[in-house]
C-alpha positions in Angstrom: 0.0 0.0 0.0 3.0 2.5 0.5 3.9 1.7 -3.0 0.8 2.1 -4.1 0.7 5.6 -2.6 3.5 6.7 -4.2 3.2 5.1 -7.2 -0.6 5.7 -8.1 -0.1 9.4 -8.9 2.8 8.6 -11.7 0.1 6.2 -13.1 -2.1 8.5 -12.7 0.0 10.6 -14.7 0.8 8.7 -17.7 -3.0 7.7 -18.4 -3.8 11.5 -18.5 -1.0 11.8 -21.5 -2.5 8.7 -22.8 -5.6 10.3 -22.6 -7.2 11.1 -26.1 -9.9 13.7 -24.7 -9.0 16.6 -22.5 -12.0 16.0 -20.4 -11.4 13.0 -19.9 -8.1 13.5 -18.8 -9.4 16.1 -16.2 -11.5 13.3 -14.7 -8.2 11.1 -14.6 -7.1 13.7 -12.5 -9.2 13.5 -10.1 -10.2 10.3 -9.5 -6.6 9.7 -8.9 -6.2 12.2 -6.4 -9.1 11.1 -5.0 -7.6 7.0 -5.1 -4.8 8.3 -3.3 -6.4 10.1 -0.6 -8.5 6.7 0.1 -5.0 4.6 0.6 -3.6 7.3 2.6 -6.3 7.1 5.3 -6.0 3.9 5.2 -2.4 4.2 5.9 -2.4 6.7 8.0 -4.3 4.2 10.7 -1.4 1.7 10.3 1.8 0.5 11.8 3.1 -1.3 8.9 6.3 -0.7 6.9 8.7 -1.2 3.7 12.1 -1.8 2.9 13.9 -2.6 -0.3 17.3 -3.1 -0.3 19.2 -0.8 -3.3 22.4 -2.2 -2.7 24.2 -3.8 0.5 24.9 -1.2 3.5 22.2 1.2 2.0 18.9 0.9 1.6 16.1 2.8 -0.4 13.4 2.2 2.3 10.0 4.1 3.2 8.6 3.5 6.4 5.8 4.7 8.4 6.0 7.1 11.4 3.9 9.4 13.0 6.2 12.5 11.7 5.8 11.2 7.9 2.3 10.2 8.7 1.1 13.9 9.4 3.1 15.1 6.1 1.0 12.6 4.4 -2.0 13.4 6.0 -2.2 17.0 5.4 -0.6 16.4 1.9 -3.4 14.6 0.9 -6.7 16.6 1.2 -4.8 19.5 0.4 -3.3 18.5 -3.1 -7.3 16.8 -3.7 -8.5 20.9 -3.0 -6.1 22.3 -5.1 -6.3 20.1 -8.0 -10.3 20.7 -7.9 -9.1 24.3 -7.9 -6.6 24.1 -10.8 -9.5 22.3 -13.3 -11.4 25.6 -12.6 -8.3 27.3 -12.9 -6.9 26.1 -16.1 -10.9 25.6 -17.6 -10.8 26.5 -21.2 -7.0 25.8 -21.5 -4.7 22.5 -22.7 -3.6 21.3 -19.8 -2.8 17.3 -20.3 1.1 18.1 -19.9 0.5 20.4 -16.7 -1.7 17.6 -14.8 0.6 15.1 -16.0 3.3 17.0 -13.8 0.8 17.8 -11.2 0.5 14.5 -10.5 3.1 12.7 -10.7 4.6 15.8 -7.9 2.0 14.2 -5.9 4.0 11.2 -6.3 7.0 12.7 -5.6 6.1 14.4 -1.9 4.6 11.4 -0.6 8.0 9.7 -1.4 9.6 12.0 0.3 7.2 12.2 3.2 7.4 8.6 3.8 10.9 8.0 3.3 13.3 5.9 6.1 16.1 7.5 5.4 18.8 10.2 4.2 19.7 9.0 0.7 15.7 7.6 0.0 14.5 11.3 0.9 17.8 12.8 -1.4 16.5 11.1 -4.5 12.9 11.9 -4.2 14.4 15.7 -3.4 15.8 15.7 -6.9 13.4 14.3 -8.4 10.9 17.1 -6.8 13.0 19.2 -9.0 12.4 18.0 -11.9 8.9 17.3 -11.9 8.4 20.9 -10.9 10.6 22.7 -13.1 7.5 22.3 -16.0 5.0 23.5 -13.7 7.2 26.9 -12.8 7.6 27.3 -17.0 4.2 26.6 -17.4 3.1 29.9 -19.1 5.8 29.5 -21.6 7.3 33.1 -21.2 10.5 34.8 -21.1 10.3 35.5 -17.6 9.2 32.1 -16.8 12.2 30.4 -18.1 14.7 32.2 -16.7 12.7 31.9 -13.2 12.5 28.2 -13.9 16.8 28.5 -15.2 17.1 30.4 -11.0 15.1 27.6 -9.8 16.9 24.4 -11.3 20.0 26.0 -10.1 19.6 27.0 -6.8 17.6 23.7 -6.5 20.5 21.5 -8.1 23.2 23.2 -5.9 20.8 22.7 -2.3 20.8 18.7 -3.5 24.8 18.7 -3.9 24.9 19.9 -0.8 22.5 17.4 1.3 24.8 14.4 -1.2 28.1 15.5 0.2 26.2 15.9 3.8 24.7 12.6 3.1 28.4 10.8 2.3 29.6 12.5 5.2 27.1 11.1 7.7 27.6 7.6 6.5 31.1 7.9 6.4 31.4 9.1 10.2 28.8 6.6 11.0 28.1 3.9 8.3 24.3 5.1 8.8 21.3 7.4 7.2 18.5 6.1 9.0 15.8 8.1 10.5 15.5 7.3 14.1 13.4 8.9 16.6 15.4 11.7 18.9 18.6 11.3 16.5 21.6 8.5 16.0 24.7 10.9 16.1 25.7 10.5 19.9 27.6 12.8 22.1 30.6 10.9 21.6 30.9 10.9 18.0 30.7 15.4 18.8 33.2 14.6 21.1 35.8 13.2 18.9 35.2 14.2 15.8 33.2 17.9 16.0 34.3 19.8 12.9 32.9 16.3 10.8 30.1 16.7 13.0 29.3 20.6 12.5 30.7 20.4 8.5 27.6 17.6 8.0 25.2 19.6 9.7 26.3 22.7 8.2 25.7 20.9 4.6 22.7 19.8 5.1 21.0 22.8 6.6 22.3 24.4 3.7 20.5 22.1 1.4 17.5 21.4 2.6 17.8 25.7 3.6 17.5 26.1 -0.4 13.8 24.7 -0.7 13.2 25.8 3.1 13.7 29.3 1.8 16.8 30.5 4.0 17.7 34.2 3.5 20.0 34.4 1.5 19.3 30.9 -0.6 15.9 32.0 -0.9 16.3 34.0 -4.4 14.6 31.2 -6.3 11.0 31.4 -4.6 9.6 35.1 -5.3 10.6 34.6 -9.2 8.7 31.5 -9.0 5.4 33.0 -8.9 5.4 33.5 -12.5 3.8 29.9 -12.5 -0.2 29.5 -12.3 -1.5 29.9 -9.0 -2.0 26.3 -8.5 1.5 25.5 -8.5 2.2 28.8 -6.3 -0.2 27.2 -3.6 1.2 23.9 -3.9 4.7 25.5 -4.1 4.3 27.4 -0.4 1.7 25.3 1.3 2.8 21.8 0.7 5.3 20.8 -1.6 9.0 22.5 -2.6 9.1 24.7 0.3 7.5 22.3 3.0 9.8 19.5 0.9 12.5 22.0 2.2 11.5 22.3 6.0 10.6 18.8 6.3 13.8 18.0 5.3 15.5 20.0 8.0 13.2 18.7 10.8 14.4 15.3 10.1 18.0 16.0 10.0 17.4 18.0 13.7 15.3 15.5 15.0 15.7 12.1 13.1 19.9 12.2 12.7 21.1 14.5 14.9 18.7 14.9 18.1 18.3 17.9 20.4 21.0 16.0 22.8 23.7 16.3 19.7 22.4 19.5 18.7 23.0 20.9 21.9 26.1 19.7 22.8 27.4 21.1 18.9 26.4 24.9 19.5 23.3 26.3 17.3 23.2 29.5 17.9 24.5 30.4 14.5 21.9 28.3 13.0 18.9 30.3 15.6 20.2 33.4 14.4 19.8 32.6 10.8 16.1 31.1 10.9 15.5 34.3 12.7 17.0 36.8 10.6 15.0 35.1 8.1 11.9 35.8 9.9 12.5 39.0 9.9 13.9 40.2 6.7 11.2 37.9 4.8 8.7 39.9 6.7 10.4 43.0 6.4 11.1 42.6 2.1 7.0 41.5 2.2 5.9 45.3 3.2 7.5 46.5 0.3 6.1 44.2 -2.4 2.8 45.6 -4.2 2.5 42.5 -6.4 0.3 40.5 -4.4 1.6 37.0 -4.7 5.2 38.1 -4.7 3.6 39.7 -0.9 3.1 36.3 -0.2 6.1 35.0 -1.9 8.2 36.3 1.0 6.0 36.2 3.9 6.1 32.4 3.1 10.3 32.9 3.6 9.5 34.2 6.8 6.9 32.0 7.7 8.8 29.0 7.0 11.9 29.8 9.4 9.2 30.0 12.5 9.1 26.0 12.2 13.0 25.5 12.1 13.6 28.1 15.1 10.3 26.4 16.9 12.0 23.1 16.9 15.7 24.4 17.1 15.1 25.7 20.4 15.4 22.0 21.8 12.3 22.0 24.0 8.8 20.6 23.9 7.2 23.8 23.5 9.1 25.1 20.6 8.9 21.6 18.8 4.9 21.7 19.8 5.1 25.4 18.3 7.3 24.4 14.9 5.3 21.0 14.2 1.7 22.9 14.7 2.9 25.8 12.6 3.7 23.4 9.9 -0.1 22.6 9.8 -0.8 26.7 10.3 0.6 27.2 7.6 0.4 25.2 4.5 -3.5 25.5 5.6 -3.3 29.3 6.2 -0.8 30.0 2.7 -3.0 27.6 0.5 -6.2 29.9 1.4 -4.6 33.0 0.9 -2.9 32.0 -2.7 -6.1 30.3 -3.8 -8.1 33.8 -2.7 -5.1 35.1 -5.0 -5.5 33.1 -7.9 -9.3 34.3 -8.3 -8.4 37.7 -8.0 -6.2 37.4 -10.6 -8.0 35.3 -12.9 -11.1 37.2 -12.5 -10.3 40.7 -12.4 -6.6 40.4 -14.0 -5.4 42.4 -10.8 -2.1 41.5 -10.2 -0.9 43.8 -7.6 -2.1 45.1 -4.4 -2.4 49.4 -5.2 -5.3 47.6 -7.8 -7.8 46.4 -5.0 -9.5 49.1 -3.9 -13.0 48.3 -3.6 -12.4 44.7 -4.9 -14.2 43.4 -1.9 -17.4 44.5 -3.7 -17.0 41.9 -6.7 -15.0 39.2 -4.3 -17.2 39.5 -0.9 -16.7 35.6 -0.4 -13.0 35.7 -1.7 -11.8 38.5 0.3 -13.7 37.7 3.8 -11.3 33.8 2.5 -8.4 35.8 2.8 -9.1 38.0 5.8 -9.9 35.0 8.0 -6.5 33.5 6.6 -4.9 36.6 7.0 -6.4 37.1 10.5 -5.0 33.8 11.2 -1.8 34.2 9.9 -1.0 37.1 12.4 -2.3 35.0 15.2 -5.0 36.7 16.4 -6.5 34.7 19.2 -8.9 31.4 18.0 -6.9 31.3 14.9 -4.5 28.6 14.2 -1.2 31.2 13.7 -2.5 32.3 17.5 -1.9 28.3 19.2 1.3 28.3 17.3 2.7 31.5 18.3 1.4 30.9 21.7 3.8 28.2 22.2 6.6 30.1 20.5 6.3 32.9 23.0 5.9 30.3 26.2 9.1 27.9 24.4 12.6 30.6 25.1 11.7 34.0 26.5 15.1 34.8 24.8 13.8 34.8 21.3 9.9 36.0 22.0 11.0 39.5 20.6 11.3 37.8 17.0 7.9 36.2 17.6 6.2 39.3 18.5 7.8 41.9 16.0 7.0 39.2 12.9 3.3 39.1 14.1 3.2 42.9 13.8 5.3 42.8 10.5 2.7 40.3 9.3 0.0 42.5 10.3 1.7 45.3 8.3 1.8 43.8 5.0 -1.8 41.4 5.0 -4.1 44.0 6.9 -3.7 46.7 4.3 -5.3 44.3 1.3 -8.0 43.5 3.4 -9.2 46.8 4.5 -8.4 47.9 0.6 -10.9 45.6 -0.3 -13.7 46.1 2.0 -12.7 50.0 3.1 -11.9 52.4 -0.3 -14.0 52.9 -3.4 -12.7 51.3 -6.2 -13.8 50.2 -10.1 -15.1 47.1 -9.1 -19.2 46.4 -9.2 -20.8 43.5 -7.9 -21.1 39.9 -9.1 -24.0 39.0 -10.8 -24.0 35.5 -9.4 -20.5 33.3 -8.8 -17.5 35.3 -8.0 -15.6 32.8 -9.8 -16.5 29.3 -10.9 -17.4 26.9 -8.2 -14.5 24.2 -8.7 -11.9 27.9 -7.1 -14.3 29.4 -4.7 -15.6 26.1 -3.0 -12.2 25.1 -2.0 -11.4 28.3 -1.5 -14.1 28.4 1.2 -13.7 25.2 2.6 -10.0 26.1 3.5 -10.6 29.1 4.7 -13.8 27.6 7.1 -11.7 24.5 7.6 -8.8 26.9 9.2 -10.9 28.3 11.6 -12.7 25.4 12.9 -9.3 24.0 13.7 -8.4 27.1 15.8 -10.9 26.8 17.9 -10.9 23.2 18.3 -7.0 23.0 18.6 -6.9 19.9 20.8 -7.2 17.4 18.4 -4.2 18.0 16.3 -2.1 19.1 19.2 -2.7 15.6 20.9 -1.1 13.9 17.4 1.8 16.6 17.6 2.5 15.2 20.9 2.8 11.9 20.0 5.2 13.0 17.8 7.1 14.7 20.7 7.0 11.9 23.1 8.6 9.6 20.1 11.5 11.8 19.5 12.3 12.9 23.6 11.5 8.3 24.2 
């Protein structure tokens, strides 16, 4: 069934090319998305595993734990959302190569979500690459290719660096696996630390890349050239998250808050947190509305490495639960985005006076997300933050001045919309077609329910706490 998983989407995939009729490829689309999110529940309720050996001493394994499980898991009915959202999106347009590589991306994350070890989750990074490098180049233009040139490079050169981190683990310890609180002991810091901090160094750089690290992070804003379905998936649960997920396994599945302590972070804290900061602070002065979003993802994204790099169960409880803030939060806003765009054709943010008078149901969609984002109490962003604030008193100052930064740069589209005259008269029935602004909707009601009732995926973020501290 884990092959199956991961495999289904590429199959998925290559009967849409096959496909003779562009409807009928559309269906293919979803029915597979919709296949995959069936075995995934299922999966999600089991213990069971997978290994195949590639060749002896390493293996090419996936395996099943509760960290990989909740990638999966919110993986899932996201990517079935926003491929709803991308037929309404791309309606009227060929589109059999772009769900082709839609899908078989699918494919690709849940790969790496489920991996077992170092090198599986390297080769599944690259391969996230390439099957995204179509979707960024989608439109065809001149700007999109040389985004989509800035992207396979800074992409290529984060993957070297995770493979030369990657032969440097195994050489230092003749293992990649991904075990619970870490497998690089005190001892191995103890007699060989500048191995120890050059591996970490390379792989934070790497997986820093997709994880949107100032100043590795150049890639991202040009990348929104690419239709707003692949923006959303690109922020809320693929490249980036590919990124950050990748760095919460090498702090808490190789090295371990016991190793990390005892090699000195405090380099590393200041980076995720200047990161914060400057994302937050470049975000103010974007007026094109996705590139706005663009870097408050770069900020948004270093919250979760700093969360869990503070080496405590509150900050892990923080990062973990802001990994679910935000790919739910981001997906909303870009979607709300995306039908601004496609049915206005404004692009930046100085256009929306007034706009919340033909998008009333899009734009109160992104003020709850927005709201949320800033962590306003009942929100998601609000439990997360909570737990920042409560995790190091020492770094509370970068929580607090990014929630005011973030209210800076989101507030001022939302009173835009609903506060100053503008062009814009009022629908005459849908906003936008129903397969962008259901979603849209649901995401954005879905967001709130889950701030208010918090407990339940706090109690699965524990688990994942006491499995790591066991």
């Amino acid at each position: 069934m884990i092959l199956a998983l991961c495999l289904l989407p590429f199959l998925g995939g290559f009967a849409i090319l096959r496909s003779s009729e562009e409807k009928a490829g559309k269906i293919s689309v979803i029915v597979t998305g919709l296949l995959v999110v069936i075995i995934g529940f299922i999966l999600f309720f089991t213990k069971e595993g997978l290994e195949i050996l590639l060749w002896p001493g390493l293996e090419l394994s996936w395996q099943i734990d509760h960290l990989g499980k909740g990638f999966s898991f919110l993986v899932l009915p996201l990517w079935f959302l926003a491929t709803i959202y991308a037929r309404g999106y791309m309606e009227g347009q060929k589109a059999r190569s772009f769900f082709f590589f839609y899908l078989i991306t699918l494919g690709t994350v849940l790969g790496l979500a489920l991996a077992g070890n170092l090198l599986t989750y390297y080769l599944f990074y690259e391969l996230l690459t390439l099957t995204t490098y179509p979707l960024v180049i989608q439109t065809g233009t001149r700007e999109a290719r040389q985004a989509g040139k800035t992207y396979l490079i800074f992409s290529f050169a984060g993957a070297g660096f995770v493979l030369a981190g990657l032969f440097l683990l195994y050489g230092l310890t003749g293992s990649v696996a991904f075990v619970p609180g870490g497998f690089i002991g005190q001892g191995l810091i103890a007699t060989h630390p500048f191995w120890a901090k050059t591996a970490l160094f390379f792989l934070v750089a790497g997986f820093g890349v997709k994880g949107a690290l100032i100043p590795i992070h150049f890639w991202l804003p040009g990348a929104m050239v690419a239709p707003t379905p692949v923006s959303a998936l690109l922020h809320a649960v693929a490249v980036v998250k590919a990124g950050i997920f990748g760095l919460l396994r090498v702090s808490l599945y190789i090295f371990g808050p016991a190793a990390l302590a005892s090699i000195g972070i405090g380099g590393i804290k200041a980076w995720a947190a200047l990161t914060i900061l400057l994302g937050s602070m470049i975000a103010l002065q974007q007026d094109k509305l996705k590139k706005r979003l663009a870097y408050s993802t770069i900020g948004q994204l270093s919250y979760i490495f700093l969360g869990v790099l503070l080496l405590n169960p509150a900050g892990l409880q923080a990062g973990l639960f802001h990994f679910l803030a935000h790919a739910l939060l981001k997906i909303t806003l870009f979607f709300c985005a995306g039908i601004i765009t496609h049915e206005t054709g404004c692009t930046k943010v100085s256009e929306l006076d007034g706009i919340g008078l033909r998008l009333p149901r899009t734009m109160v969609a992104f003020a709850l997300a927005s709201i949320g984002l800033v962590g306003i109490p009942f929100t998601l962003g609000f439990i997360s933050k909570w737990y920042f604030l409560s995790a190091d008193p020492a770094w509370s100052w970068v929580f607090i001045l990014s929630a005011f930064l973030n209210a800076l740069y989101l507030f001022p589209v939302v009173t835009r919309a609903f506060f100053r005259e503008g062009k814009f008269a009022p629908p005459l029935q849908w906003e936008a077609s129903p397969a962008m602004l259901l979603p849209t909707l649901f995401l954005a009601g879905g967001a709130l329910l889950l701030g208010i009732f918090f407990r339940l995926p706090l109690e699965f973020i524990n688990t994942i706490q006491l499995t790591i501290t066991n």
